[in-house]
C-alpha positions in Angstrom: 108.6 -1.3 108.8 111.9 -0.7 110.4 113.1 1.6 113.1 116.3 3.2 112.7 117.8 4.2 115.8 120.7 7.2 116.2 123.1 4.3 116.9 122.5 2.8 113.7 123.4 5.6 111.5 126.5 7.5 112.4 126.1 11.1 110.8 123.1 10.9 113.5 124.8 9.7 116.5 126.6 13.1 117.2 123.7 15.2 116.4 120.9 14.1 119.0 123.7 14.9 121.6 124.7 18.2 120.2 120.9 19.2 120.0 120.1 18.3 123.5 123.2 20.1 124.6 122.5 23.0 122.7 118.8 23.2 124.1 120.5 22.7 127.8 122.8 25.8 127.4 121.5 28.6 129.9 120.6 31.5 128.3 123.1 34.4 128.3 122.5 37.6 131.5 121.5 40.9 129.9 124.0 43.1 130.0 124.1 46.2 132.3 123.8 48.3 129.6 120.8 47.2 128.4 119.4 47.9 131.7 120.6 51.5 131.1 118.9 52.1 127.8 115.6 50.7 129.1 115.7 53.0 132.5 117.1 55.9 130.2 114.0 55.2 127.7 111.3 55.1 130.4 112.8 58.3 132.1 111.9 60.0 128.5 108.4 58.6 128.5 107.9 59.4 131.9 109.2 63.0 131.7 107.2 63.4 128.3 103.7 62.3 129.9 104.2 64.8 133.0 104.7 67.8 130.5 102.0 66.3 128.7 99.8 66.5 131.8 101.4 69.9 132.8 100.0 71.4 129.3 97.1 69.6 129.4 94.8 72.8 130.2 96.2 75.2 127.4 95.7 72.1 125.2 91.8 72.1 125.6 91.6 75.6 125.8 93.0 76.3 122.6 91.5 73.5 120.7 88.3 72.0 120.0 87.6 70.0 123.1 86.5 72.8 125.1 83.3 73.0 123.4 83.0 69.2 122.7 83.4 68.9 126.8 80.8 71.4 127.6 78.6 70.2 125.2 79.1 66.6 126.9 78.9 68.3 130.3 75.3 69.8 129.4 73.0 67.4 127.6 70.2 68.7 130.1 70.4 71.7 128.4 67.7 72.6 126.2 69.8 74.9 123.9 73.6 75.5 122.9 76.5 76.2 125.0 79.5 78.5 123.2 82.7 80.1 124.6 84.8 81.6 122.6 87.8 81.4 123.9 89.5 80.1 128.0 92.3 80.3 130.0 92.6 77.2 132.1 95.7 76.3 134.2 96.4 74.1 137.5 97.1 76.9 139.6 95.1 80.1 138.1 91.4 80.7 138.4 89.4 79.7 135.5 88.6 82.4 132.7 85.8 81.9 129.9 85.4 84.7 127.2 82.9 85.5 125.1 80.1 82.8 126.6 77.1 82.6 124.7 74.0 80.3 125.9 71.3 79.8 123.1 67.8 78.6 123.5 66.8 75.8 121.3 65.3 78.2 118.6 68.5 80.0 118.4 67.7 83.0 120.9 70.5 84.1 122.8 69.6 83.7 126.5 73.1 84.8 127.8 75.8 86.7 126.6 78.6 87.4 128.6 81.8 89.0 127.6 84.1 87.4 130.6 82.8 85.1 132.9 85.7 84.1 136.1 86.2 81.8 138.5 87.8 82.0 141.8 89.2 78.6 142.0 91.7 77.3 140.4 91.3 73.3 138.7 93.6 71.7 141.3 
């Protein structure tokens, strides 16, 4: 079997050279303004994740996950744990309405219309 080298066949000659130059060519310097749509991106995220964070209280008092986190809180309890409604922020005392504490036949062992903290979640 033969070996045919690049020398031997001249539409080849050229091309190992031009392939080896080409893989050799530094790669181009992002430009500045790329920079300035990445920083201008992650400013966004970052600004959406602290308003995120600053509404996180409102968001589990007016949904779902105020139960499912008191009911995660309590397993202990021999019974059911139910508010009806909160008002939870950073910097104001904590406020549960209508709480209701149930036995695990279903008695009510507490019912309390308003039930206040004096500190705050921070």
């Amino acid at each position: 079997m033969a070996t045919v080298s690049t020398s031997d066949r001249p539409d080849l000659a050229g091309r190992a050279f031009e392939d080896r130059a080409f893989r050799q060519k530094p790669l181009p310097a992002a430009s500045p303004a790329w920079y300035r749509s990445r920083r201008a991106v992650l400013a966004c995220a970052g600004l959406a994740g602290l308003v995120l964070l600053w509404f996180a209280p409102w968001f589990v008092a007016h949904s779902p996950l105020l139960n499912w986190a008191l009911g995660a809180l309590g397993p202990e309890l021999n019974g059911t744990l139910h508010i009806g409604s909160a008002s939870l922020g950073w910097f104001s005392p904590v406020r549960l309405y209508a709480v209701e504490i149930c036995d695990a036949q279903g008695d009510p062992l507490l019912q309390a219309p308003l039930v206040r903290g004096d500190r705050s979640l921070l």
